[in-house]
C-alpha positions in Angstrom: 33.4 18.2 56.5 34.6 21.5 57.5 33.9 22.8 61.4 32.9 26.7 61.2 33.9 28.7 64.8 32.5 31.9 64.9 34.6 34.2 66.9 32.2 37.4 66.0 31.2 38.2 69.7 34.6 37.5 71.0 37.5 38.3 68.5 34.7 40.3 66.3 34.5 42.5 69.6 37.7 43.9 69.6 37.3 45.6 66.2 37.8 49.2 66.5 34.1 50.8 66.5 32.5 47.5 67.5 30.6 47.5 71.1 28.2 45.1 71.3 25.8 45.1 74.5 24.2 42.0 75.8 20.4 42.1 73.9 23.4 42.9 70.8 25.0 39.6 71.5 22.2 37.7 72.5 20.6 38.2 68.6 24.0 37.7 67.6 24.0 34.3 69.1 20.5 33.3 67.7 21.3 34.3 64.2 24.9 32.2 64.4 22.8 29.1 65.1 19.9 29.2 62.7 22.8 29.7 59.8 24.0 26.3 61.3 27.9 27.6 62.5 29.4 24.6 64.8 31.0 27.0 67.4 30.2 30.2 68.6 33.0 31.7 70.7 31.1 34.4 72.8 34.1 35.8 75.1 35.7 36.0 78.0 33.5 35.6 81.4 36.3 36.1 83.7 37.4 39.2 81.8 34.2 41.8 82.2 30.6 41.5 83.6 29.1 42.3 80.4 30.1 38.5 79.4 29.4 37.5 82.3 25.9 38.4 82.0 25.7 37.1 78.6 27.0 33.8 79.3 24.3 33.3 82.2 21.5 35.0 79.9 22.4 32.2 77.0 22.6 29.4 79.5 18.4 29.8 79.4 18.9 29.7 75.2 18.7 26.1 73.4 20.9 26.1 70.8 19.7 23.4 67.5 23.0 23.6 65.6 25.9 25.4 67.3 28.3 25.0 70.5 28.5 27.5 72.9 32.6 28.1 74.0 33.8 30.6 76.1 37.5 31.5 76.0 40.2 32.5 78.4 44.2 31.9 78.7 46.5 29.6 80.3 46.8 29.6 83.8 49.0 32.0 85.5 52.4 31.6 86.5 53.3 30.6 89.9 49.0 29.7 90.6 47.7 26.3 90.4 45.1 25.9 87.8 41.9 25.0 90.3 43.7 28.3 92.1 43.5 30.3 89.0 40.0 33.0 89.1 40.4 33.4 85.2 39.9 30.0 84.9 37.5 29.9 87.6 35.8 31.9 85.7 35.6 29.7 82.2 33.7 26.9 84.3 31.0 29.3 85.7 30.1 29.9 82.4 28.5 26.5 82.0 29.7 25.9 78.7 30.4 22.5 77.6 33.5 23.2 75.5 36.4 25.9 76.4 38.9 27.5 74.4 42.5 28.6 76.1 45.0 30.4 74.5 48.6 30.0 75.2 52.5 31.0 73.5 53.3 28.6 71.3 56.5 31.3 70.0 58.9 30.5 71.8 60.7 34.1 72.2 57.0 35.7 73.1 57.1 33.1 76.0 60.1 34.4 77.2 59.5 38.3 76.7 55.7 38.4 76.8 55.2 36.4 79.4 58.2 36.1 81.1 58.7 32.4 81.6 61.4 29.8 80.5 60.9 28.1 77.1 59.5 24.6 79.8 57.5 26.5 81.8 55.6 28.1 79.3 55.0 24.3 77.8 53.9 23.2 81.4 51.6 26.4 81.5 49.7 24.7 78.2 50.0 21.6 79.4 48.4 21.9 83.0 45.9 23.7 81.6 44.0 22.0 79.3 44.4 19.0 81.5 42.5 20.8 84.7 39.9 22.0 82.1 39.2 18.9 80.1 38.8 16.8 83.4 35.5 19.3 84.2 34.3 20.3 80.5 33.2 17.9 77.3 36.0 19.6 74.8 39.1 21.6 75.5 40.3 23.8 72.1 43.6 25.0 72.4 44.5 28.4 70.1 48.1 28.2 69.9 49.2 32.1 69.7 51.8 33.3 67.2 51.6 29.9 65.9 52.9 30.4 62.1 55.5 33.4 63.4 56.6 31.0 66.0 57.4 27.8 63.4 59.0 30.1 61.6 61.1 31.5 64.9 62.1 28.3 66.2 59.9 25.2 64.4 61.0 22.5 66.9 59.2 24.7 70.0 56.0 25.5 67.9 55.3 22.2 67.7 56.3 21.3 71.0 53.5 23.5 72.5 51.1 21.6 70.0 52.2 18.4 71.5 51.5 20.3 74.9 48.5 20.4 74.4 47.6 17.2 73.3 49.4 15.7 76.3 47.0 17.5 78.9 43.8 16.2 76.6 42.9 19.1 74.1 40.5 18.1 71.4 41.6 20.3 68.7 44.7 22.7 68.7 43.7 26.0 66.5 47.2 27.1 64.3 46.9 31.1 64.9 48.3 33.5 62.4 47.9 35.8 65.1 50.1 39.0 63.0 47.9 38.3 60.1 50.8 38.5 58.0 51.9 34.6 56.9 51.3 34.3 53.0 49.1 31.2 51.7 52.2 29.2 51.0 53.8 29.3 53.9 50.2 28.6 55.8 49.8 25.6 53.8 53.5 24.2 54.2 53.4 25.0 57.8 49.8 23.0 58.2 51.1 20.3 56.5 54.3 20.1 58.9 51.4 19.7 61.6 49.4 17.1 60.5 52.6 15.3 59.4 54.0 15.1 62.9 50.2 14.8 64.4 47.9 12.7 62.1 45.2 12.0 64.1 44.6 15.5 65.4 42.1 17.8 64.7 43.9 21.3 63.6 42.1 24.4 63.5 43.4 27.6 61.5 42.6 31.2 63.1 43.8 33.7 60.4 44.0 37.6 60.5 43.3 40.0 57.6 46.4 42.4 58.5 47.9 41.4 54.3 44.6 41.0 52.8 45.0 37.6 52.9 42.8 35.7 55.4 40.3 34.2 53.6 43.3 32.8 51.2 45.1 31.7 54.2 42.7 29.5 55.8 42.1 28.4 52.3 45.6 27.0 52.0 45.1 25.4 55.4 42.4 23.7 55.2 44.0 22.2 51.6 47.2 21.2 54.1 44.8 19.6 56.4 42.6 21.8 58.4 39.3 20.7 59.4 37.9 24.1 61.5 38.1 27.5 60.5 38.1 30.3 63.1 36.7 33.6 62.0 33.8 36.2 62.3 30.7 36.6 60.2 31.3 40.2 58.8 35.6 40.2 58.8 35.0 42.1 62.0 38.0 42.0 64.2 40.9 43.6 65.6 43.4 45.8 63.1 42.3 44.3 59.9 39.7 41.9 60.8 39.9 38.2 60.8 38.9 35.3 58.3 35.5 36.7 56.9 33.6 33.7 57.5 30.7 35.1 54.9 33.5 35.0 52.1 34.9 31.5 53.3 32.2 29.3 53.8 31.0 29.6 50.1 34.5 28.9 48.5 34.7 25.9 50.8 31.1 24.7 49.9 30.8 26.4 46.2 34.0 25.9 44.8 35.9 23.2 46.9 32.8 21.1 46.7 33.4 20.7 50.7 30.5 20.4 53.0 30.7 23.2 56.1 29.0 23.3 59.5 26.2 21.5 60.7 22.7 21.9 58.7 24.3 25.0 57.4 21.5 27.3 55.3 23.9 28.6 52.6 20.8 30.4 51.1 20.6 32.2 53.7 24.4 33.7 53.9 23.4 37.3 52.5 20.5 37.2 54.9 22.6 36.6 57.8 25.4 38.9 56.6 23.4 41.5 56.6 21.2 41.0 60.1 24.3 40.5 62.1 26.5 43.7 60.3 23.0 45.8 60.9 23.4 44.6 65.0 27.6 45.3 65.2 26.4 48.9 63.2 28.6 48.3 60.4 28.2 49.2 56.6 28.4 46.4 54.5 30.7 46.8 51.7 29.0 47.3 48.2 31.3 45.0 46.7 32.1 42.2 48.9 32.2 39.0 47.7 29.0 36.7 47.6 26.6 38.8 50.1 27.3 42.9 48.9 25.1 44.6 47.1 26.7 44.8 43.9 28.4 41.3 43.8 26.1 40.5 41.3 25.3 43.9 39.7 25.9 44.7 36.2 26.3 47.8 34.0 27.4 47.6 30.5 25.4 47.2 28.0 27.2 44.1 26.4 27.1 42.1 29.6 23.8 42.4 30.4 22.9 41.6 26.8 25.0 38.7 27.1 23.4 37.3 30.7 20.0 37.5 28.9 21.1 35.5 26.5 23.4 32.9 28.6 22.2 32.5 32.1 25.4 33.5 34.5 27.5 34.8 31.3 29.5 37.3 34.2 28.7 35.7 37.1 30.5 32.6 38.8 27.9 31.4 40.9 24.0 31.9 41.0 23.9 34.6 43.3 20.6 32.6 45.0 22.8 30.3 46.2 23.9 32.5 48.7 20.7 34.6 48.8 21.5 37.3 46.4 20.2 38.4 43.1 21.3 40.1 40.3 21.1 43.6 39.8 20.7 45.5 36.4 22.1 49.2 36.8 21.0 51.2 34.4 22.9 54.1 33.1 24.3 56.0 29.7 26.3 52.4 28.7 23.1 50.5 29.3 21.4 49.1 26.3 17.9 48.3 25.6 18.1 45.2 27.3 18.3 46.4 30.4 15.6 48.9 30.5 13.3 46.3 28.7 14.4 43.6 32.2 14.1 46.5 34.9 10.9 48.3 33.8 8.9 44.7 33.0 8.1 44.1 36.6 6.0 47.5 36.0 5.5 48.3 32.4 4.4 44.0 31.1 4.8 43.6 27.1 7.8 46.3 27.0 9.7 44.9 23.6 13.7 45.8 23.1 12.9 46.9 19.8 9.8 49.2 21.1 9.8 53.1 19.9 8.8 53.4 24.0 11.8 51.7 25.1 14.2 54.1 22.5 12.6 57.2 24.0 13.4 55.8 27.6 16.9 55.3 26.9 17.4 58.4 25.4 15.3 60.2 28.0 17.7 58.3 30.6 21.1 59.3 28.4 20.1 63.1 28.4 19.5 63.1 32.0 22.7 61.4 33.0 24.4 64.0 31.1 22.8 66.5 33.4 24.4 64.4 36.1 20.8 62.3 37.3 22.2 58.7 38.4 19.2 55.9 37.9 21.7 53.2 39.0 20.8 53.5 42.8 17.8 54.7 42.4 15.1 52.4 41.2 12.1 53.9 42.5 12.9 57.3 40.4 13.4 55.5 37.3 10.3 53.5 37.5 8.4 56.9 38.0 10.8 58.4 35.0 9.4 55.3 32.5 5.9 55.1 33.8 5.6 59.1 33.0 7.1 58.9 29.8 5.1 55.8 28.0 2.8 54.9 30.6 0.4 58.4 30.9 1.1 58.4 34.3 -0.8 60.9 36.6 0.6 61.8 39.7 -1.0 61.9 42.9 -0.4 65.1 44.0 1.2 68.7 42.6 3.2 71.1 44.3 1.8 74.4 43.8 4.6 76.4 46.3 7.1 75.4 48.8 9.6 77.8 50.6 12.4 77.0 53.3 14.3 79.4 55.6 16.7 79.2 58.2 17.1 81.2 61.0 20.1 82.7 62.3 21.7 83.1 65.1 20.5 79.7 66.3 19.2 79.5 69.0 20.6 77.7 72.0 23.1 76.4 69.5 19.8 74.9 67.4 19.5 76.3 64.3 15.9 76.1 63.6 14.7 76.3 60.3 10.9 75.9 58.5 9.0 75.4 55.8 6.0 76.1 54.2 4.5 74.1 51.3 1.2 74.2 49.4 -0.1 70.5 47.3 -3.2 70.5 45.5 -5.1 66.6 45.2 -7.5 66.8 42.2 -9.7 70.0 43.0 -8.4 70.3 46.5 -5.3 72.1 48.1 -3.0 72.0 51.5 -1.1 74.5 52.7 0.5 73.6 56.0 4.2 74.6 57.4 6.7 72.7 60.1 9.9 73.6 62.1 12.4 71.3 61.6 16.6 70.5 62.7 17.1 71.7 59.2 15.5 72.8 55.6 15.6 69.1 54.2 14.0 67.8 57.8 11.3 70.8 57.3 10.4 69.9 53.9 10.1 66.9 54.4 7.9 67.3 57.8 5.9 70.0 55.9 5.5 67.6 52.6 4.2 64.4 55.0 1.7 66.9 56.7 0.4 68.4 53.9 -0.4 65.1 52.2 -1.4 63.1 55.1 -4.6 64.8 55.0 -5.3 62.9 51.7 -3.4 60.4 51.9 -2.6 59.2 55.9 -0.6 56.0 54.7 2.7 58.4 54.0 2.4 59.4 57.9 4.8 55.8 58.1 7.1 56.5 55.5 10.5 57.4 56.9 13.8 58.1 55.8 16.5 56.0 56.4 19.9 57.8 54.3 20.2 60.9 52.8 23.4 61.4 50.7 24.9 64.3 48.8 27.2 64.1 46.1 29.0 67.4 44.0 28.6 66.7 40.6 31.2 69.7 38.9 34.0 70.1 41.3 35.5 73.2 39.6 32.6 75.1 39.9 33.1 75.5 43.5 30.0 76.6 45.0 27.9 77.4 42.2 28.2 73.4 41.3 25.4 71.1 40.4 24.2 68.1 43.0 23.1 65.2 43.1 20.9 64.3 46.3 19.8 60.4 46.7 17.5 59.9 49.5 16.5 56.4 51.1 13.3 56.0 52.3 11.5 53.1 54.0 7.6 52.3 55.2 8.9 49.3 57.5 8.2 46.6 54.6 10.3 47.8 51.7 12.8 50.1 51.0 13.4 52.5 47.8 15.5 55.1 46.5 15.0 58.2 44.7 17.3 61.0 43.4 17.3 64.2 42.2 19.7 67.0 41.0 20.3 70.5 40.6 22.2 73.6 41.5 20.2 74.3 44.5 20.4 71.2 46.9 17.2 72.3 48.4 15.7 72.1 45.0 17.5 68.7 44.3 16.9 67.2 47.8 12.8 68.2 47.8 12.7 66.5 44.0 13.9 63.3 45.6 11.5 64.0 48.6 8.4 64.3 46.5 9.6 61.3 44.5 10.1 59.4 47.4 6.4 60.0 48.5 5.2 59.4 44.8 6.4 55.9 44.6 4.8 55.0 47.8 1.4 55.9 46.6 2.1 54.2 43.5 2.9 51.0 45.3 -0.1 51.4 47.4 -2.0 51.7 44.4 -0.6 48.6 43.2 -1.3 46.7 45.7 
């Protein structure tokens, strides 16, 4: 089995962008251990009194799966270890296992920190002997590792042997530059386990060549039984070993078990939770847990998954908590309109004369630059309108938006002013807003909330623009796609046209259509 160390609030910290607070961590921390992660390195207490705080806050949490380790260095030079605050430090936390780091490159010992090649072994040494004497398990990240075998191979491993002489119970291999290539990991690990059989190695890889994943890969196939990383590939420079990419190769397609009661189901789940708390945007296209890791467009393709279950995928993406997506768009085929618009339209055949008028409805509009691919909720109102009778809920009958300027105080304050009818009764209302899209949609909510008060909750969430004919300079076409959310579920919508208010209140009025429509559903 393969020992997963999260390193997401400690190493994931120093990311550039990344400031976590200590509510931030603490969720953090809870999410880590439902997963089922082994260790979850949460910083340095000596270092700041934000982790000081934590590490006292998460003394009152009881973890079911995962270790709590806090991390700090080797003692310094010239102070005895139960003299040393940093360390001082690491056993007021209260955690039952410590990580140090320490130079295990021989020419950083001697320029970084200043000490002989010997007294820098001492330093590793002497540590993790005062530390494993007052703490269950002492892990020793030996820095520059790879860059330092390569350096000077016989000192490398002397600092491993360093550490294992003062009574660490694992010594982590750190590619600390990032930049080692999976070979060279893998003959380098093997070199370790060669001269240390009975050890337990760790790997700590960086992303700085694109290659951490693939790194720790290669060590754990040289003998490697933890992996060090973060959750998201958060980290400083580059990122480290994206432990979300990781832990289904190992499990997946190295048939290797991971962690400890690990819930693999619930990967994407976790993925996503813990990159909404560090406030960073999950790629679209990352491996196992993105959005469109399992999303398919042409035609053929999706054709062919309907007929052979995971034709282009490599996995099922419910494995790891995903699902496939159908995009639809002009090189989508019937198929795919028949699987997306059966959750609303039952008994929709491929070979329907309703699902050829769709698709050619949907081909006419992309040409116009429309985009259904991200936005579901517009095509379902596009199919249910054109084979479906669909009535609407509500009509525009007039909206207008202004801006005023100057602005005022530096605000420029613009408004709107919109008129709906609902069967044989109208609205007309009006709203101030930080913009014309924020008064529209102010105005729109207001106006219908008098017949329907269940829209008062909708809210939304992203608003992006895109310019559809470049050389046309300002007199191009856009595309608007709006995200909208009512705390349950989450939809988008789109519209177009050379007037981006026109474009952006299409999306807005669809936006509020599909809501009712669920509601009416339901």
């Amino acid at each position: 089995m393969i020992e997963i160390f999260d390193s997401t609030l400690r190493d994931g910290a120093q990311g550039e962008g990344i400031s976590f607070s200590v509510q931030d961590k603490l969720y953090i921390l809870r999410a880590l251990d439902e997963f089922g992660v082994n260790y979850i390195e949460a910083g340095n207490p000596g270092s700041n009194p934000k982790d000081a705080e934590f590490f006292s806050r998460a003394a009152e949490i009881k973890l079911e799966n995962a270790r709590l380790a806090a991390f700090g260095s080797t003692h310094r030079r010239g102070v005895a270890p139960e003299n040393d605050p940093a360390l001082a430090s690491l056993l007021r936390a209260g955690t039952d296992c410590v990580v140090i780091f320490g130079k295990a490159h021989r020419l950083h010992a001697e320029r970084v920190l200043c000490v002989s090649p010997e007294e820098n072994l001492e330093l590793v040494r002497s540590t993790a002997a005062y530390l494993k004497s007052r703490v269950g398990e002492v892990i020793f990240d030996a820095e520059h590792f790879y860059d330092g075998w390569l350096f000077d191979r016989e000192y490398a491993l002397a600092s491993v042997a360093a550490a294992i002489d003062g009574g660490a119970d694992c010594v982590t291999l750190c590619d600390t530059n990032g930049g080692t290539l999976p070979g060279k990991i893998a003959e380098i690990t093997a070199d370790v386990r060669a001269r240390f059989p009975d050890l337990k190695i760790g790997v700590h890889t960086h992303d700085d060549a694109g290659l951490a994943v693939a790194d720790a890969l290669s060590a754990v196939e040289a003998g490697a039984t933890l992996v060090q990383g973060t959750f998201t590939g958060i980290g400083e420079r580059c990122g480290n070993c994206d432990l979300s990419v990781i832990i289904p190769n190992l499990v997946l397609k190295c048939n290797t078990p991971c962690g400890k009661n690990l819930k693999l189901s619930a990967l994407r789940q976790t993925a996503s939770r813990i990159a909404d708390i560090s406030n960073v945007a999950t790629r679209p296209t990352k491996p196992y847990t993105g959005k469109s890791a399992f999303a398919h467009k042409g035609g053929m393709h999706i054709d062919a998954i309907e007929k052979l279950d995971g034709c282009y995928e490599h996995i099922d993406p419910s494995l790891v908590g995903n699902k496939r997506r159908l995009l639809l768009s002009e090189v989508s085929g019937r198929t795919t309109i028949v699987e997306k618009a059966k959750a609303f339209v039952p008994g929709l055949e491929r070979s329907s004369p309703e699902t050829a008028k769709v698709m050619e409805k949907l081909k006419e509009l992309e040409h116009e630059g429309w985009q259904f691919e991200a936005a579901d909720a517009s095509f379902e109102l596009l199919t249910k309108r054109l084979i479906c009778d669909y009535k609407p809920h509500f009509n525009v009958l007039l909206y207008k938006a202004t801006d005023d300027f100057p602005s005022t105080d530096g605000k420029l304050q613009s408004g709107a002013m919109i008129q709906v009818s609902v069967g044989d009764r109208t609205e007309t209302t009006a709203s101030l807003g930080n913009g014309p899209v924020n008064a529209l949609d102010i105005a729109l909510k207001k106006a219908l909330a008098v017949f329907y008060p269940v829209l008062s909750g909708v809210k939304l969430t992203d608003f992006k623009v895109r310019v559809i004919e470049a050389n046309s300079t300002t007199a191009a076409k856009v595309r608007v796609l709006i995200e909208s959310t009512d705390s349950q579920k989450v939809w988008t919508t789109v519209g177009v046209s050379h007037d981006i208010i026109e474009a952006s209140f299409t999306a807005l009025c669809d936006s509020l259509e599909y809501k009712l429509s669920m509601e009416e559903k339901s």
